[in-house]
Structures are given as structure tokens and as C-alpha cells.
C-alpha positions as CSV (number, residue, x, y, z in Angstrom):
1,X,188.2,-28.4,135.4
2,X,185.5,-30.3,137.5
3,X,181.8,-29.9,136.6
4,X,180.2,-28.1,139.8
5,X,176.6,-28.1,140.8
6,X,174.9,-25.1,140.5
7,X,172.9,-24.4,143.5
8,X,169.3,-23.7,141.6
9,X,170.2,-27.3,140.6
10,X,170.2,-28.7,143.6
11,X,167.4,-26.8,145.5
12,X,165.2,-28.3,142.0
13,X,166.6,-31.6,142.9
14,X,165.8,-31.4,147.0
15,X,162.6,-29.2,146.5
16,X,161.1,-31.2,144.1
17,X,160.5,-27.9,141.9
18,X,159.1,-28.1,138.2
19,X,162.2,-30.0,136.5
20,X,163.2,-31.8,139.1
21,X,163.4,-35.5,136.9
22,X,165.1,-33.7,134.2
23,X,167.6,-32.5,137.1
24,X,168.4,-36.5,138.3
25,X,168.8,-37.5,134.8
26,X,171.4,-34.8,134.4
27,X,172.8,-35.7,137.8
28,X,172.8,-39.5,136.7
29,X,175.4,-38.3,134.2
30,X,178.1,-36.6,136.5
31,X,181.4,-38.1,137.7
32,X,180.1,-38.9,141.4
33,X,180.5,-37.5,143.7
34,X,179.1,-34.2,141.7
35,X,180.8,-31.4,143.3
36,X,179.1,-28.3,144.9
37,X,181.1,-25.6,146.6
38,X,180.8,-25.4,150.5
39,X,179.8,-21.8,150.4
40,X,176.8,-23.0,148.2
41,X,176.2,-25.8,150.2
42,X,176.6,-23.6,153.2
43,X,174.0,-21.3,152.2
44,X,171.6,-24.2,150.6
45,X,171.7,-25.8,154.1
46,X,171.1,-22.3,156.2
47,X,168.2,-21.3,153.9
48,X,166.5,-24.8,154.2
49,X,167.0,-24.5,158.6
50,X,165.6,-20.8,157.7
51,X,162.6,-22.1,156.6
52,X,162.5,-25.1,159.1
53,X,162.5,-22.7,161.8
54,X,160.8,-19.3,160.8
55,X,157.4,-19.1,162.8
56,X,155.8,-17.2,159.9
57,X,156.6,-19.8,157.1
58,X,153.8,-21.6,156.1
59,X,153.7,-25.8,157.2
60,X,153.9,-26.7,153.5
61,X,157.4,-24.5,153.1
62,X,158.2,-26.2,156.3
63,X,157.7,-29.7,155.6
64,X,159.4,-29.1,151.8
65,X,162.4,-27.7,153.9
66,X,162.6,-30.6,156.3
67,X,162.4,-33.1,153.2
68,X,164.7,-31.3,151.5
69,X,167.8,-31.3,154.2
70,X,167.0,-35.0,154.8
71,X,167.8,-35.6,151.0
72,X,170.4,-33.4,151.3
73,X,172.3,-35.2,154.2
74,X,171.5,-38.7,151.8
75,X,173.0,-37.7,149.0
76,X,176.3,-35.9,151.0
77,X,176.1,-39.2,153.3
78,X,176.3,-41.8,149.7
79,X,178.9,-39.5,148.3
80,X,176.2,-38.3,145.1
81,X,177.8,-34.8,145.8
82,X,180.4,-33.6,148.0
83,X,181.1,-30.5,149.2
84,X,184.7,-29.0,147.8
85,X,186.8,-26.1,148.8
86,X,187.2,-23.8,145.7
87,X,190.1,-21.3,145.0
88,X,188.0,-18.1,144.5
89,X,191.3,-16.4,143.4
90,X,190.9,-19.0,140.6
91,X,187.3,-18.6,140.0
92,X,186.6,-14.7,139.5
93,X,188.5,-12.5,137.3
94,X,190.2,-9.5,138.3
């Protein structure tokens, strides 16, 4: 089975949170692309535009947003992760 990103993984990676190196040096060492489900990346990308647009958000969580879905569309636009369809029938146990 494929190694899938995790998506705390990748908001530390685009947020630039506390462990953020440690999480590129990980990345480094993925099969590329690094996979990431499309629900997570679906609800990475509509938390980031969340933020982006909320009028009560402070201007830092705005601008870290805004940074963060331009790295996002870099590294899905290189092919560093890709967004893949997953079997959920597969994935959870019954």
C-alpha cells in the first residue's frame, strides 16, 4: 500500500507550524508524488479559503492562509504530492 500524507502533515508543512523542517526532511524521503486523499486535500484547501476570507480572522491568520494555498498549488503544480481517489470501502473496517 502507498504511504499517504496525513493532513496535520501538510498544514505543518504549508503553515510553517513548530516542526515544519523535520516535516520536508520526512517529505524528502517519499516516493513523489506523496499521495494525499482528495477529501483531505479538499478540506485542507476549504479551511485555508476559510481563513482567507473570514472578516473576523486576524491579518496574520490571513496572510499564513494565503502563503499556505500558494505552496499548496506549488507543490500539487511540481507533482511533490498529488491528490488520489481512495477506496473508503478498502480503508475502514466494518
Amino acid at each position: 500500500m502507498s504511504r499517504f500524507l496525513d493532513t496535520g502533515f501538510l498544514l505543518t508543512i504549508l503553515t510553517h507550524r513548530s516542526g515544519a523542517e523535520k516535516a520536508w526532511e520526512l517529505l524528502k524521503d517519499y516516493d513523489m508524488p506523496a499521495g494525499i486523499s482528495s477529501l483531505q486535500l479538499f478540506f485542507v484547501r476549504h479551511g485555508l479559503v476559510k481563513n482567507v476570507i473570514d472578516p473576523s480572522a486576524t491579518e496574520e491568520i490571513r496572510e499564513i492562509s494565503a502563503r499556505a494555498m500558494n505552496l499548496l498549488k506549488w507543490l500539487t503544480d511540481e507533482g511533490v504530492i498529488q491528490s488520489v481517489e481512495v477506496d473508503y470501502s478498502e480503508v475502514i473496517a466494518t
